[in-house]
N, C-alpha and C positions, 0 to 999 in steps of 0.2 A: 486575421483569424476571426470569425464567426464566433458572434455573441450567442450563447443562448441561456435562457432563463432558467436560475438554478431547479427553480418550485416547477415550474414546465417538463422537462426533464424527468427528473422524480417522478411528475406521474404519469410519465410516457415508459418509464419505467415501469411502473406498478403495473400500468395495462397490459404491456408486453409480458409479462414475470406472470400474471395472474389468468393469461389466456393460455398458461401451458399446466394451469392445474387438472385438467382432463387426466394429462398420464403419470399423476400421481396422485391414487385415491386417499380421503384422509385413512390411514393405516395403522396410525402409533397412537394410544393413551394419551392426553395431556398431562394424565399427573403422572405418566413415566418416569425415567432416571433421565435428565436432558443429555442432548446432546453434547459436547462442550467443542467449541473451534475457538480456538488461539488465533489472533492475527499479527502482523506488523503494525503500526498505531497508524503509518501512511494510508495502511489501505480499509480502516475502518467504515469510509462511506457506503465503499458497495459490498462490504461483507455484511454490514449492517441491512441493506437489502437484499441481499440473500438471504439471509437468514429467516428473514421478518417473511420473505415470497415463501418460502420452503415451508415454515411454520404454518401458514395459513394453508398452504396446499396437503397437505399432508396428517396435519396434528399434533407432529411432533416439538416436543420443547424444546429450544438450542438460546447455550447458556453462551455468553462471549466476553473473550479476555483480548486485552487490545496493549502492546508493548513495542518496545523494540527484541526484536530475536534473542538475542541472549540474556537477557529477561525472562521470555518464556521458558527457554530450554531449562531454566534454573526452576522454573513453575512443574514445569513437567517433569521434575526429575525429583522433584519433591513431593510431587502429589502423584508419581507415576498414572496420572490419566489425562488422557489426552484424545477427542475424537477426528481431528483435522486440525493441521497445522499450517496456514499459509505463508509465505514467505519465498525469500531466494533461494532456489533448487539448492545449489553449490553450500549456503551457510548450513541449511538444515543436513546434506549429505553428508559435510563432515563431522554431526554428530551422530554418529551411528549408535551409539547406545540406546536413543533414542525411540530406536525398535519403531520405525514410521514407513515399513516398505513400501505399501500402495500408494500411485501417485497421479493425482489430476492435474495436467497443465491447465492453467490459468491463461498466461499472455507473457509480453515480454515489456518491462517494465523501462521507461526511459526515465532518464535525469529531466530536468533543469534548472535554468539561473534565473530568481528571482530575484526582482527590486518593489521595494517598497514606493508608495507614493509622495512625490513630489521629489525624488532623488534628487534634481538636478535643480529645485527651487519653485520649481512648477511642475503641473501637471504634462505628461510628457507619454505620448503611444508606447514610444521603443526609445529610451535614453542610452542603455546599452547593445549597444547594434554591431561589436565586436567585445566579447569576451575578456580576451587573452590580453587587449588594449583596454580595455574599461577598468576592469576589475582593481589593479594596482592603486590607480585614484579613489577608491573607494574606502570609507572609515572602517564599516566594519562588514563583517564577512561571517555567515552563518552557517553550520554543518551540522551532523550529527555525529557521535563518537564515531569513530574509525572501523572498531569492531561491529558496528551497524552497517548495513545493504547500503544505505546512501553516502555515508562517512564514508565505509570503503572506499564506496565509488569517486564521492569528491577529491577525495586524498588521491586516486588515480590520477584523477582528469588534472587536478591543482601540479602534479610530479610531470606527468604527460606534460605539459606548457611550463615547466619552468618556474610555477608562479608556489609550488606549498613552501618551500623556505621563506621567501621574498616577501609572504604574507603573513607570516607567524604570530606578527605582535597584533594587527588583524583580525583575527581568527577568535569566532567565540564558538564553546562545542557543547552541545545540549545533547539528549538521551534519544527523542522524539522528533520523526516530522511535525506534527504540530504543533511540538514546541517553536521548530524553525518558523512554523508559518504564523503563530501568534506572535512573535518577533515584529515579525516579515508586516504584517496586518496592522502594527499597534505604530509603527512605526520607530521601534528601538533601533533597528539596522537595518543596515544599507541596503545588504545585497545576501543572498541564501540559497542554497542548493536544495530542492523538493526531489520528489516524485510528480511526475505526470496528474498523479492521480490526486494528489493533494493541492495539488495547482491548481487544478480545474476547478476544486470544492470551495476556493477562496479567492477567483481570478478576479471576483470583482472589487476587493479589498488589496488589489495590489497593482504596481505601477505598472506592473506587464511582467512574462517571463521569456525564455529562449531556451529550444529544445537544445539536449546536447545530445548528440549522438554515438552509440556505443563503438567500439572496434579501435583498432593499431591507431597509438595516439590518443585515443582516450580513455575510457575506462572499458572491463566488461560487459559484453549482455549483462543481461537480470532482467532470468527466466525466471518467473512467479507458481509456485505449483502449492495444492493442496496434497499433505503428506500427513496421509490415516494408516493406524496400526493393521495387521493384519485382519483377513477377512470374519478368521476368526476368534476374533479378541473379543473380549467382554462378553457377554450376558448373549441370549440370542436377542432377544427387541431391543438391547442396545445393535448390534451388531447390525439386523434389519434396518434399521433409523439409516445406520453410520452407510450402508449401501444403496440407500435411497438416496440420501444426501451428495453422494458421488456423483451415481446418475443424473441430479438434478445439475451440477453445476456443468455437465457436458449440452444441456438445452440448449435450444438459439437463445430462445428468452434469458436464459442466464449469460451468454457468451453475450449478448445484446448489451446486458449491463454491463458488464466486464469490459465491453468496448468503449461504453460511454464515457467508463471511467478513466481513462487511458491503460487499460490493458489488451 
């Protein structure tokens, strides 16, 4: 797997992101009403560049809350405001109350198994180079609640092979990716289930990972979409902003980042 540097990146990032300022003139107030985009806590890296490229291109203020999903939904539902929601299509779709018709595909979001360094006593590329056979040997095993896009999915994949009884006592369950991957970094446990996108952001703090792949036998897709209220909700220059921001995440520059990240 190709090394690359995390600070390199980021500003190959910013160059891409900041050469598509042309087709969005600054438009919005700074001291407007912000923005507000909710994310999953996995995918804080490249929201957080987005956010930061769109701000500068445009003018607009964009405010940001970072959780796991059903966290937010309980934000959103308390504060009934919300400008873009990113997340698993399927978790946010079955809360329809939610009122989040319009919808930007993002990417489709993969698992993996990560191990901490020196798993096996030493420093080691790939220690676990079969899953389904590794895993059992391992102390401890890292997830996120169940009712979270990764937990879900772990609990899948863990039923899919046989291994979520057999690993119970096992089994530590936190709120957050990066909770698992501060774990995963610090060297508390063994072994932990990420996002793509959260792997990448800490791959040099960890012993290695192993994509899993979605479909019959393992978990499902998880398809990632931005889910904004209607066209016509809020204020008009909220509402302006909130359709500026859509268009912008369809760019290459932006789908560039989104690829970087693993989406």
């Amino acid at each position: 797997m190709q090394c690359i540097n995390p600070s390199r990146r980021l500003f190959t990032q910013g160059l891409a992101l900041a050469a598509g300022a042309a087709a969005f003139p600054r438009a919005f107030a700074a001291d407007g009403t912000p923005l507000l985009v909710m994310a999953g806590a996995g995918y804080r890296r490249p929201v957080e560049a987005l956010c930061a490229a769109f701000s500068a291109q445009t003018g607009a203020s964009v405010e940001r809350s970072y959780g796991n999903l059903q966290q937010l939904f309980a934000q959103i539902r308390a504060s009934g405001r919300v400008d873009a929601l990113i997340g698993d299509e399927e978790l946010i779709a079955q809360n329809k109350d939610l009122d989040l018709p319009q919808r930007v595909v993002l990417g489709q979001s993969t698992m993996v198994l990560a191990w901490r360094r020196k798993l096996l006593g030493r420093y080691s590329p790939q220690p676990i180079t079969d899953p389904v056979r590794d895993l059992p040997s391992m102390q401890t095993l890292c997830m996120t609640n169940p009712q979270t896009i990764f937990g879900r999915a772990g609990k899948a994949w863990l039923q899919a092979k046989g291994l979520w009884e057999p690993l119970q006592d096992k089994l530590k369950i936190v709120q957050t990716l990066p909770q698992v991957s501060a774990y995963l970094t610090s060297g508390q446990i063994d072994a932990g289930f990420l996002n793509l996108t959260e792997a990448l952001a800490v791959k040099g703090q960890l012993g290695g990972y192993i994509a899993l792949q979605p479909g019959p036998g393992s978990y499902a897709p998880i398809d990632i979409i931005a889910a904004m209220p209607a066209a016509s909700a809020g204020d008009p220059a909220t509402a302006s902003a909130r359709a500026a921001f859509a268009r912008f995440l369809q760019t290459d520059p932006a789908r560039a980042t989104l690829r970087d990240n693993g989406l």
